[in-house]
Structures are given as C-alpha cells and as structure tokens.
C-alpha positions as CSV (number, residue, x, y, z in Angstrom):
1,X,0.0,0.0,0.0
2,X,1.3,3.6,-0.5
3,X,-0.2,7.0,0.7
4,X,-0.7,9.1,-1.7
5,X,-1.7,12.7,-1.8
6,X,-5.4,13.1,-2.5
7,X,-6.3,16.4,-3.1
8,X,-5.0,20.4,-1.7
9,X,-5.1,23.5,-2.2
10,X,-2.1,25.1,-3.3
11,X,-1.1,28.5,-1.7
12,X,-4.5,29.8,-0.3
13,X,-4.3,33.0,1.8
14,X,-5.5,32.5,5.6
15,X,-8.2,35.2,6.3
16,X,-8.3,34.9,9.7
17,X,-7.4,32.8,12.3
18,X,-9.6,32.5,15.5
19,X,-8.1,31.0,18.4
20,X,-11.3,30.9,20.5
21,X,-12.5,28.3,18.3
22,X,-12.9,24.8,19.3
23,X,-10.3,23.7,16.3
24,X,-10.1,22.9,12.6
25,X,-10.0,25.2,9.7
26,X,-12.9,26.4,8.1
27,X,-12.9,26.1,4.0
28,X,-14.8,27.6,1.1
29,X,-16.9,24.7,0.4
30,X,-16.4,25.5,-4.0
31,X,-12.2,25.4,-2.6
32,X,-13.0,22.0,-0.5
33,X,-15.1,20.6,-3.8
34,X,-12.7,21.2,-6.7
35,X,-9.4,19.4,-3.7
36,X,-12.0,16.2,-3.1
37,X,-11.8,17.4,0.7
38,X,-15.1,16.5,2.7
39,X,-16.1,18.0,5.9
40,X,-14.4,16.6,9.1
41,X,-11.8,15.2,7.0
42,X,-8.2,14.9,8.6
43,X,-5.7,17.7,6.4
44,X,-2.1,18.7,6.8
45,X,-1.4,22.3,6.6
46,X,1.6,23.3,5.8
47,X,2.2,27.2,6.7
48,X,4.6,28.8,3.5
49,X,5.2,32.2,5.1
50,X,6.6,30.8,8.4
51,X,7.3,26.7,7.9
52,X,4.9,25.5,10.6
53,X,3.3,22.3,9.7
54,X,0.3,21.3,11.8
55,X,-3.0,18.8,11.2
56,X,-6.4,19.2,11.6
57,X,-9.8,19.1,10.6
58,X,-11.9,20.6,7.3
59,X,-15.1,22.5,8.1
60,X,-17.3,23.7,5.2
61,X,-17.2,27.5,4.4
62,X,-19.3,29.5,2.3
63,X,-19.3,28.6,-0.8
64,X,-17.4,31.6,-3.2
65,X,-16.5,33.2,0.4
66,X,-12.8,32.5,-0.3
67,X,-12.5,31.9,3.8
68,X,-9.6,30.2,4.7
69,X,-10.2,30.5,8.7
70,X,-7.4,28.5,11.4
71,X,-9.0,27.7,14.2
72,X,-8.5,26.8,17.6
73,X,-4.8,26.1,19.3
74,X,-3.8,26.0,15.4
75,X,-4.7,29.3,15.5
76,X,-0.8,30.1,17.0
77,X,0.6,28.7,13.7
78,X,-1.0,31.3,11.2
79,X,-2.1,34.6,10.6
80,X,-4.1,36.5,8.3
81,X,-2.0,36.8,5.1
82,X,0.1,33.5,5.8
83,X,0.2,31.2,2.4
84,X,-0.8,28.1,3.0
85,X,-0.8,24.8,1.6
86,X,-3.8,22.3,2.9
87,X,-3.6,18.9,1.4
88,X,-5.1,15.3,2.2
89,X,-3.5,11.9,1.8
90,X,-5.0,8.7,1.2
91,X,-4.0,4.7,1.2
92,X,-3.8,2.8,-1.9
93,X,-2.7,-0.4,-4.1
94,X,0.5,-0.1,-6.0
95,X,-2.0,-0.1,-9.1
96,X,-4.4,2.8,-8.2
97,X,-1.2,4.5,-7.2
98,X,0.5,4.1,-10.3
99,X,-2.2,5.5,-12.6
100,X,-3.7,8.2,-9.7
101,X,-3.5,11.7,-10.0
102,X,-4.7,13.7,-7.4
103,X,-6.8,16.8,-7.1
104,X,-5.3,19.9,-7.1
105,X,-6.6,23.4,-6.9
106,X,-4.9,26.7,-7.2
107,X,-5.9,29.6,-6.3
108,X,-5.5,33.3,-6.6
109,X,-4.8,35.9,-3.4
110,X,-8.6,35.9,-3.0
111,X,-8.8,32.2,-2.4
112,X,-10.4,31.9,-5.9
113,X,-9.7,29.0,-8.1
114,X,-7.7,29.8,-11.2
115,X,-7.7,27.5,-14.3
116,X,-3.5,26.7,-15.1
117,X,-4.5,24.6,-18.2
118,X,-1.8,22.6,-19.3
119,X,1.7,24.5,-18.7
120,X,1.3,27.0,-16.7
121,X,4.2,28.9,-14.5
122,X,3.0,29.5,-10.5
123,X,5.7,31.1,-8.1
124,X,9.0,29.8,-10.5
125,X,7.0,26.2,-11.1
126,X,5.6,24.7,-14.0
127,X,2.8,22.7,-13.9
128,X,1.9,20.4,-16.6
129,X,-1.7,18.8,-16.0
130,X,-5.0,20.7,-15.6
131,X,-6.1,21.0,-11.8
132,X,-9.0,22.5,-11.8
C-alpha cells in the first residue's frame, strides 16, 4: 500500500485565524469541492510564510467566500495573510497508485480558483496537467 496525496489546495491565503474556536480550519466549500476534501476530514497544513506544519480538521465555508479561517490552538501557527498549503493523503494499491492523479486546486490571493491549463508557471514552477 502507498499513501498518496489526495487532493490540496495550493497556496491559499488565511483570512483569519480565531483562536477561540474549538479547532479545525474552516474552507470555502467550491475550494474543499474542486481538492476532493469532505467535511471533518483529517488535512495537513503546511504554513509557507513561516514553515509551521500542523494537522487538523476541514469545516465547510461558504461557498465563493474564499474563507480560509485556522481555528483553535492551530490558530498560534497562522495569521491572516500567511500562504498556506492544505492537502489530504489517502492509502492505496500499488495499481491505483500508479495510474492516480490527485486533485489539485490553485488559487489566486482571494482564495479563488484559477484554471492553469496545461503548462502553466505559479511562483517559478511549472505545472503540466490541468487541476482545476
């Protein structure tokens, strides 16, 4: 078995962080849809502005809302304006590994979803498969 990388979110902007929470990170639902993430669903985030790397729970945003929200003790890790990548792993057969591609969505500074097509450049990196 291998675990392979499900679905994330590449580089989404924190809008808040709320450390009065009971914990997770609340996600646009449209963001959550287009990564395969489901609500209560374990996710690594891994902070890009300061190189904290934490886990925790998805909670559904409003849809379009863009909200990336911390929550909780997690709250410590991020601010609002932190980049962030939020990703999900899952177990599978050498076969379904071997032919899997996960789901990837990138996204602007508002959190919305931007189409790459094919070859596009993000931050110095090509990409060279559609993900969203």
């Amino acid at each position: 078995m291998r675990k392979m990388l499900r679905g994330k979110i590449h580089r989404a902007t924190v809008t808040g962080a709320d450390l009065d929470y009971e914990g997770s990170v609340t996600i646009d639902s449209t963001l959550m849809e287009g990564a395969g993430l489901i609500e209560h669903e374990a996710v690594c985030i891994w902070n890009v502005t300061n190189g904290e790397r934490f886990e925790t729970y998805a909670l559904r945003g409003q849809p379009g809302s863009g909200v990336v929200c911390i929550n909780g003790a997690a709250a410590h890790k991020a601010r609002r304006g932190d980049l962030v990548i939020i990703a999900a792993f899952g177990w599978m057969t050498e076969e379904e590994a071997l032919a899997w591609e996960p789901q990837v969505v990138f996204v602007d500074p508002h959190n919305r979803p931007v189409d790459l097509g094919r070859t596009q450049e993000v931050a110095g990196q090509v990409h060279l498969k559609r993900v969203w």
